[in-house]
N, C-alpha and C positions, 0 to 999 in steps of 0.2 A: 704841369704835365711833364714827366718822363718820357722825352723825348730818346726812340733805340737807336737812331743816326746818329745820337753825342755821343754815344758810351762807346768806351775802349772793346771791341770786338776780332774775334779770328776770324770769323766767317761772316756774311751780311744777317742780322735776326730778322729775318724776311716775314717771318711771321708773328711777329711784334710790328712791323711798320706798315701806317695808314697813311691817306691821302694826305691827312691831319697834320703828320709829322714833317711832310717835304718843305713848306715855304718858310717855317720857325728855324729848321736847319740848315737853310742853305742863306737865311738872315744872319745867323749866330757864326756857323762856318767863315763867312764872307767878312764879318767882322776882328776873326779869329787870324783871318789870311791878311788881313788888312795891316794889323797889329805885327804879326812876322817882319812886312815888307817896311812898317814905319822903324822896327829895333835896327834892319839893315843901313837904312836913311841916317839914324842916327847914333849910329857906330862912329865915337867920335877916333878911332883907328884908321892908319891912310888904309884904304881900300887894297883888298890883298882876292886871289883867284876864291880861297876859303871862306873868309868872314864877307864876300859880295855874292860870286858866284854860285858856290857849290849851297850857300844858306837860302838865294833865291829859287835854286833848286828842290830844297829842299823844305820850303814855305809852302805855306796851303796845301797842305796835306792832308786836312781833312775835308774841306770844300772839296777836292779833287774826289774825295770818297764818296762823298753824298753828290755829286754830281754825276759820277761812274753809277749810282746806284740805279737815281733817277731815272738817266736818261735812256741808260739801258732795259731798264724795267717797262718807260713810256714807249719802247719799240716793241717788246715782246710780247706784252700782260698789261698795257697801257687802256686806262679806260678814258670818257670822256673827260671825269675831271682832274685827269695828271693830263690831258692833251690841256684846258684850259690853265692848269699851273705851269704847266710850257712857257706861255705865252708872259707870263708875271715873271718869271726865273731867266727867260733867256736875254731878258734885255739887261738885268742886275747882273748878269754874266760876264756880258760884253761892256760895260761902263767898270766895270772891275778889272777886266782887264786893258783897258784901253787906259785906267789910272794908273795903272805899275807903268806900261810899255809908255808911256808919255810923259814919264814924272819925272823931270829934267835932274832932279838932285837925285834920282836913283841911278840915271840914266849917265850921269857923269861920274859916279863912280864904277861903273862898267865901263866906260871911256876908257876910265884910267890904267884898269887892268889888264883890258885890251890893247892897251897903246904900250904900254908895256914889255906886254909878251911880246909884239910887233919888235920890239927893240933886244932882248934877253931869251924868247924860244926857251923857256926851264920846263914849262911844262912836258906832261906825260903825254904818249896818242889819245886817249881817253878824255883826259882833263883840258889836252886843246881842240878838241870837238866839241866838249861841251862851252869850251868858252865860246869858241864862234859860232855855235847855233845859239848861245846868249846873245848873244852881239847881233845876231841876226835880228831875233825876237825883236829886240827893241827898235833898230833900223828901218825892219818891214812895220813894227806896230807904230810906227807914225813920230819914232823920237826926235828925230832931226829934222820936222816940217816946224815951219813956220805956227804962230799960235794961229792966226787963223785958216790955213791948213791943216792945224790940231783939230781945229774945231768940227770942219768940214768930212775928217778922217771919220770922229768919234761917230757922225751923225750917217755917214756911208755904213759905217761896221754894223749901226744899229738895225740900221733898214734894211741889211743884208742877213742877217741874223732871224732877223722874224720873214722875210719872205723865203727863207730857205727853209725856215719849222714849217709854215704854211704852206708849202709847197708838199713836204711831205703829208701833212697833215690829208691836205685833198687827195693827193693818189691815194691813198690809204681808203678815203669814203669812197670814193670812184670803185677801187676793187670791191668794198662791199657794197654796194649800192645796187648792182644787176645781179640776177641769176635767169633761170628758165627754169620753170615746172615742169614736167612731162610725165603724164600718167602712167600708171606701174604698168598699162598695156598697149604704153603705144607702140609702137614698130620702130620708131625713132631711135630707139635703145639699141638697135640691131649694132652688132659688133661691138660692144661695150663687153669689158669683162666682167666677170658676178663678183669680184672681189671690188673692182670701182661702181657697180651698181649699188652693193651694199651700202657703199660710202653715201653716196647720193640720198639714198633714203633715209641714214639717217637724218641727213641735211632736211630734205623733205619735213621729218619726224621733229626736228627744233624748230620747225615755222609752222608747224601745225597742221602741215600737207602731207597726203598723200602721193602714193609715186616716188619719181626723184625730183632732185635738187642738185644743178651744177652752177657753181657759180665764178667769177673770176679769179681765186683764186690758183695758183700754178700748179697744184694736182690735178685741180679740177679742167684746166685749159687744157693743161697736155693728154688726159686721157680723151676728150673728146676730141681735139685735134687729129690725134695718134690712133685713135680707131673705131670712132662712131662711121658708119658703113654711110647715113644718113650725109648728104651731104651741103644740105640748107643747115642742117643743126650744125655741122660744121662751120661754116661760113658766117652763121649767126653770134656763134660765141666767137670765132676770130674778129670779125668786125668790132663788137665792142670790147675785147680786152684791147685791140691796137687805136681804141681812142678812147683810153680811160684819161679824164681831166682833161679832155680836148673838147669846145665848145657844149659842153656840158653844163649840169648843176657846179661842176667841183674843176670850172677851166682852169688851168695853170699856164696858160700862154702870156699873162702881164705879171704871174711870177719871174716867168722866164726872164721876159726884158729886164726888169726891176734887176731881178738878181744879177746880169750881164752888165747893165750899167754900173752896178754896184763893183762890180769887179774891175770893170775897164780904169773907173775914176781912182781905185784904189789904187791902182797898180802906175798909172799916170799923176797921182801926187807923189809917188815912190821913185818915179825919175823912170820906169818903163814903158814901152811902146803901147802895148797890150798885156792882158793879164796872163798868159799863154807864156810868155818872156818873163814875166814876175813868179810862176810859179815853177818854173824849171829852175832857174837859180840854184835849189839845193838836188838837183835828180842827179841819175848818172847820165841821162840824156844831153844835159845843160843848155843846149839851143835848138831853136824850132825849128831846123831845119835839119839836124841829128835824127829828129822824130820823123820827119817827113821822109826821109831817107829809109828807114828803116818801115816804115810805111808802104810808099812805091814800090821799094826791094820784093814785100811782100805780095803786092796787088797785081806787080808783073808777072812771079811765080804762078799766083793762084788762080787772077781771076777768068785765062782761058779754058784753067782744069774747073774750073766753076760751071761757066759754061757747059760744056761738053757734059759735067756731071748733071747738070738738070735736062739737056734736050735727053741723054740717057735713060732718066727717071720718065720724061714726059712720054718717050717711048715705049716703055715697059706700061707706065699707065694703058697706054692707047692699045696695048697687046691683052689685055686685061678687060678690053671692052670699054674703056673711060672716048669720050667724044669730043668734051668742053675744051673753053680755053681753060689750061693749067693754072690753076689761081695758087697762091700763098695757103688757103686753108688744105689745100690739097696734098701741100709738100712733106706734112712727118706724117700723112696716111698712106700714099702710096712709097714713102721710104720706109717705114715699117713691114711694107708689102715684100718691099725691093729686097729690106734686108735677109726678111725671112726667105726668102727665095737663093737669095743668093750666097748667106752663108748660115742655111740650116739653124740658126738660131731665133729662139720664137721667144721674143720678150717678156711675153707674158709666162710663159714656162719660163725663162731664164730667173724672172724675179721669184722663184721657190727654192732654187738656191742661195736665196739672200735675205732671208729675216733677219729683221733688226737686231735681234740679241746678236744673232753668231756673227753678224755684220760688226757690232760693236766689238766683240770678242777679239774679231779677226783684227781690225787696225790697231788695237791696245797690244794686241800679240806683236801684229808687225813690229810698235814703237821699242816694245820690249827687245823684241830681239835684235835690231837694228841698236838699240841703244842702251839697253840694259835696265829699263826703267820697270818700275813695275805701279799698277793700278790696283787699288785696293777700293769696291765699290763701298759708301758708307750710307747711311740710313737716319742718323742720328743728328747732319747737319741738314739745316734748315733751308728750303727751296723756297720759291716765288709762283710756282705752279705744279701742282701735282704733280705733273708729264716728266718734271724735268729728274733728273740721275746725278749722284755726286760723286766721284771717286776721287781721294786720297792717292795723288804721286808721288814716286821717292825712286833716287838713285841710293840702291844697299841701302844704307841705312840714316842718308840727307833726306827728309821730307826736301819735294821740289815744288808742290801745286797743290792746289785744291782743283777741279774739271766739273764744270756744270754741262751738262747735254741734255739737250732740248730740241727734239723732233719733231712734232707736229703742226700742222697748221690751228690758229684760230681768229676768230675775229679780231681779238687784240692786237695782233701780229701783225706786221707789217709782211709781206713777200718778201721770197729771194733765202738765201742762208748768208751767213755772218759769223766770223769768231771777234768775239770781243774779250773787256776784264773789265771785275769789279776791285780788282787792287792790281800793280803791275809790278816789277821786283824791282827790287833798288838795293842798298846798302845806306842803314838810318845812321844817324849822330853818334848813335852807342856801336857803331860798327858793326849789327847785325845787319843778318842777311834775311832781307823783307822779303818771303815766296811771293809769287803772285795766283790770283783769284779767275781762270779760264774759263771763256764761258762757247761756248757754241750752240747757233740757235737755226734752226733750219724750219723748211716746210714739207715733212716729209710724208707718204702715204701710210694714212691709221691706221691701224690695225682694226677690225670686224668682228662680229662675235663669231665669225669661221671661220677663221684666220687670222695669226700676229701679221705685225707689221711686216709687209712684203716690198723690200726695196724693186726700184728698176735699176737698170745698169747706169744710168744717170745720175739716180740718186748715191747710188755706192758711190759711183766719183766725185759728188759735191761732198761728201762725209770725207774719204780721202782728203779735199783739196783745204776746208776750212781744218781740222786734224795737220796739216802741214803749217797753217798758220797759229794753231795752239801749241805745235813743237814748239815754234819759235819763242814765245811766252813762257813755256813750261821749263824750259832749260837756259833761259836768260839770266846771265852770270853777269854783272853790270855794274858798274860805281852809284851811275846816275839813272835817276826814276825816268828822265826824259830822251836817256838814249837807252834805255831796257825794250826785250822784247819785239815787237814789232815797228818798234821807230823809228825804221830804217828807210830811205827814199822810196817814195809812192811805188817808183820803176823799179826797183828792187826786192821791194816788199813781198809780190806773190812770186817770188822765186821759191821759198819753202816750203806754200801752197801749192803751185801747178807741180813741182819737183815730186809733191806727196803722190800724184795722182798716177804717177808713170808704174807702179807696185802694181795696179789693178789687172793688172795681164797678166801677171808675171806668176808662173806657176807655184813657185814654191811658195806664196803669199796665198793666193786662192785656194791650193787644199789643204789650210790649214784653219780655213774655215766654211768654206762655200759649201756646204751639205742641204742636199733638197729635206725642207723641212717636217715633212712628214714622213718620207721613208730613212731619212740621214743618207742617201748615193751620195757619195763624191761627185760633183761636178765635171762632167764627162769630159775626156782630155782634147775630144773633140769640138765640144765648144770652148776651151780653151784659146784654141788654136787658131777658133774663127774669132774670138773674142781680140785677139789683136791684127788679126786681119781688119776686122772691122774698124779700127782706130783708123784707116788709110777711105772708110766709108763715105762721101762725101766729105773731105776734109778740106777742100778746093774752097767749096760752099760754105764751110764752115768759117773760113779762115776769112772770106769774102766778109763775110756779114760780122764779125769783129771788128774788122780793119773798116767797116763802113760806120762804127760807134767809134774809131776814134780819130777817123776823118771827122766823122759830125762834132768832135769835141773841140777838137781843134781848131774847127771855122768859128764856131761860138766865141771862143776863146781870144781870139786873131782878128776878128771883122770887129768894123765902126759899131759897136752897142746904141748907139746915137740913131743909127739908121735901120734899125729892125723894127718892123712893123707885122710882117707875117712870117711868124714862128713853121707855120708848114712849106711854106715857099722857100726859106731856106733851109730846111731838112730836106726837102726832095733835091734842091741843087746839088748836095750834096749827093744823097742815096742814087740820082739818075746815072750819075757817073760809075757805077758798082751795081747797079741793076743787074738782074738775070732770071728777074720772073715779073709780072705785071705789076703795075701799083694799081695798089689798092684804094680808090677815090675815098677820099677823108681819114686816111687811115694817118697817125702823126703818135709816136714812141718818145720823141721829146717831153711832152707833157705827163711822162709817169717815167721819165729817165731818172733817179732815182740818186743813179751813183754820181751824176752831174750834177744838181740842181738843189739837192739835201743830204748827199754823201760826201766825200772827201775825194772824189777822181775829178775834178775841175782840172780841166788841159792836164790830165794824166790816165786817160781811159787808156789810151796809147800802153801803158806801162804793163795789161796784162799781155801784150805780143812782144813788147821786150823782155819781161822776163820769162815766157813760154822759150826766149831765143838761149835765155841764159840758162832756165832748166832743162831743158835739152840737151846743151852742152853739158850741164852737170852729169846729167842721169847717165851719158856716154859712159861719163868713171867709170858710173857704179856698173854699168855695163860690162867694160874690159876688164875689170875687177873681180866681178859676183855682186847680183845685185842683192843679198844679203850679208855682200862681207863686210864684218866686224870692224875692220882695221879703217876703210873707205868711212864707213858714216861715225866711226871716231872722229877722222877728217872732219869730215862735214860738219858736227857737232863743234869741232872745235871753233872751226874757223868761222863757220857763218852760224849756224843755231842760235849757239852762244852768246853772239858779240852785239845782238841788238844794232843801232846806230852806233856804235862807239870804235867804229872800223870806218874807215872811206868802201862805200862798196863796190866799188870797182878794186881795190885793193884786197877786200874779203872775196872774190871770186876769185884773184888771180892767186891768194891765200890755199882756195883750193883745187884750182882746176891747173894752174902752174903757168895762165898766160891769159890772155885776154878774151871772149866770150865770139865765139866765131858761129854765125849764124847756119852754117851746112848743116849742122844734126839735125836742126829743128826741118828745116826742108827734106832731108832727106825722111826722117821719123812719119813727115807727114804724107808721104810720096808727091812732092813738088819739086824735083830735082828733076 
């Protein structure tokens, strides 16, 4: 059988690859990686940064392909049986790699060249990052335990490995598992717009029902959240999306523990206190108490303008005729209310200056002119779902990327949006320069047979925000595959994401796309005007209920795993502390926390308010500058876009901001000063 994951390819042949293909290939791959790592073993040459380092870097490079392809494919378009070849592939993953990071004769010729540099310093900034995130690898992957703490490591990595797939695996059936029917004449519908009623009925129309269909998915929460008039409908679909995988068919609370113990033991055969302490090690953060700092700083600023910000809302409610006590389902319907009232902007009109095309138009425009790039969409390369769009980047006349974008919700999907890669850039053996393969995957509002896709103001800024972590991929200039692109410390990382998103106010970006789509009017300069007003709109509240995701991460992370028994008991310790509206009885966000449990924010959820501190301060530049001048996001471009991990990043912001990341912009920006 002609398997299309062996063959030499430019783009994924997405349409040549079946179920069929994935476990043949990631056998063969895995054998091929294997083979790499024995020619380095038995390099009978003393051991040099080149013939150890830069070859283990540059080993299994094709596993790495067919692994990008997989797993990314199993999140998007993933059906039942790429979820049960998960379960077969992820443990040959992790025994694969816990063979290199343990394999004492590999493991001692990175000693050597480590111990080395430690004495001679020859290396370049580049080539001695890359050594010491080598040298890390091996240290944290269990090189220097004991054989039966090897043993012990292997069998933690494993068990951590499949209850983190399974973990995702359940929230996923949890989100599709509920909906609500409601007949095409109930009253229940009342305050729904006709563009998310359409949607519904189709929903309705794929289950063989009449009326609509809303179901947990995060189009479908936020529209009935945000403006079903109904207010049991409300409250009915709040309640079970905030206990998806909570004492359910699809509970994830002995995920939890499992996974927390697994982390703690790891990180205490590693010689650290807690896993919270092992995984800061490489951040700019580096100790837990740097976090917490920057945390409190926060929690003092906001949480009185929190406060204030909801008895405000609850008032205006009550001036509106509302009686009840003010519940959580209540809070984005009468702040839709609030907003519209208070800065003349009506969301549902606002999302007509923002279909998807001119939306896409507009951020490909913005990257152009900020950076000279230009997008050329193609037709010709092969996708993984109808939905998805390809464009061709190039700086003049350097191709720089390939760009998959991927909009819509489906069953296969997981929630939330993401940029990921099906190849990353590097520089190969023959000294080319390997583009890499961008992919961004979102859950956006579909388009209807009366209308194209109508973004909301939300959605425009989750496109900005993943688009700022594609720059960083797309213009990744890099020795090494492992320090390219987005490989830069977790708390760094959404600096060139949240950075993207500060554009979305900013005039001269908006009318160069924002046209209501059926007459083309410019985007009136007056909701302009309120449009960054509104960024200062409950930002108290806003900033509260972040800082309460990475308190919550960080006790997980910190507390005895030994002594968790009730996964909600310690969420609300945490949450009660940052309270400012009721709890919700049985309501628990842990058990479909996603970026904790099955993503890579483990003790670094914290990082999206660090670097909101550091893009702030950037965006200041661009500010005292022009926030489209050429010369600024050359800077920017060079210093950080560019440089992937292959920069210390604190030394890439002071690269471009000319000193150290000073938190006032971001408080001032937010009005908490």
């Amino acid at each position: 059988m002609k398997n299309p994951l062996l063959i030499n390819w430019e783009t994924p042949p997405f349409a040549e690859i079946k179920n069929e293909h994935y476990l043949p290939a990631f056998e063969e791959t895995i054998k091929i990686a294997k083979s790499d790592i024995e020619k380095i073993i038995s390099n009978s040459e003393d051991p040099n940064f080149f013939n150890t380092i830069v070859a283990l870097d540059r080993s299994g490079k094709q596993l790495e392909l067919v692994s990008d392809i997989f797993f990314n494919i199993l999140e998007c378009n993933g059906d039942e049986e790429m979820h049960k070849i998960a379960e077969i592939v992820q443990p040959m993953l992790v025994e694969y790699g816990n063979d290199i990071f343990q394999n004492e004769q590999l493991f001692a010729k990175v000693k050597v060249v480590y111990d080395n540099y430690q004495k001679e310093k020859t290396l370049d900034r580049e080539d001695e990052i890359l050594l010491k995130k080598t040298f890390d690898s091996f240290t944290s992957g269990g090189a220097n335990l004991q054989t039966k703490e090897k043993v012990r490591y292997r069998q933690l990595t494993m068990k951590l490995a499949n209850c983190q797939l399974d973990f995702g695996q359940r929230a996923l059936k949890a989100t599709n598992a509920w909906f609500i029917h409601l007949d095409a004449e109930s009253p229940r519908i009342a305050g729904i717009p006709a563009d998310n009623l359409f949607l519904a009925k189709q929903k309705a129309e794929q289950k063989g029902l009449e009326g609509y269909v809303f179901d947990l998915s995060a189009p479908d929460v936020n529209t009935v959240l945000t403006y079903a008039d109904d207010r049991a409908l409300r409250e009915e679909v709040y309640i079970h999306s905030s206990k998806k995988s909570f004492r359910d068919d699809f509970d994830n609370c002995e995920n939890i523990c499992e996974i927390l113990k697994c982390r703690e033991e790891i990180a205490k055969l590693l010689g650290y206190n807690n896993y919270a302490e092992y995984a800061l090690r490489n951040r700019m953060a580096k100790k837990i108490d740097q976090v917490y700092e920057l945390l409190d700083q926060l929690r003092d600023a906001s949480y009185n303008v929190a406060k204030k910000e909801i008895a405000d809302l609850v008032n205006y409610a009550k001036s509106l005729g509302f009686k009840d006590l003010f519940q959580r389902w209540d809070l984005a319907y009468y702040m839709e209310k609030m907003r519209r009232d208070k800065f003349s902007v009506d969301q549902e009109k606002l999302k007509a200056y923002f279909p998807l095309n001119q939306v896409i138009d507009g951020v490909l425009n913005l990257a152009s002119e900020l950076f000279g790039i230009k997008f050329i969409k193609s037709t010709s390369i092969q996708v993984y779902h109808s939905d998805v769009q390809v464009f061709e980047v190039y700086d003049k006349d350097k191709f720089m990327a390939y760009l998959y974008l991927d909009f819509h919700p489906r069953t296969t999907k997981r929630s939330g949006a993401w940029m990921t890669e099906f190849r990353n850039q590097y520089i190969n053996s023959e000294g080319e320069d390997v583009r890499p393969l961008i992919s961004l995957v979102m859950n956006f509002t579909p388009p209807t047979e009366k209308s194209p896709s109508l973004l909301t103001f939300s959605e425009v800024n989750t496109f900005l925000h993943e688009f700022g972590h594609a720059l960083n991929g797309m213009l990744s200039e890099v020795k090494y595959s492992s320090l390219s692109g987005t490989h830069s410390p977790r708390d760094f990382v959404e600096l060139p994401s949240q950075l993207n998103e500060n554009w979305l106010t900013e005039p001269e970006f908006l009318k160069t796309f924002a046209k209501h789509y059926k007459t083309g009017e410019l985007i009136p300069q007056e909701y302009i005007s309120q449009l960054e007003e509104m960024k200062k709109f409950m930002a108290g509240y806003a900033c509260v209920r972040q800082l309460s995701f990475g308190y919550l991460d960080m006790m997980y992370h910190t507390v005895d795993a030994n002594k968790i028994n009730d996964i909600l008991e310690l969420e609300r310790s945490v949450f009660n502390n940052l309270e400012v509206l009721p709890v919700v009885e049985g309501a628990c966000m842990s058990t479909s926390f996603g970026h904790l449990f099955s993503g890579g924010y483990a003790a670094g959820y914290y990082g999206y308010k660090w670097a909101e501190m550091l893009e702030a301060d950037a965006f200041a530049e661009f500010k005292e500058n022009g926030v489209m001048d050429k010369a600024t996001a050359a800077r920017y471009r060079e210093t950080i876009l560019s440089k992937g991990g292959s920069v210390d990043a604190m030394q890439m912001f002071v690269n471009f901001r000319g000193r150290e990341p000073q938190i006032k912009a971001l408080l001032e920006r937010d009005g908490l000063l």
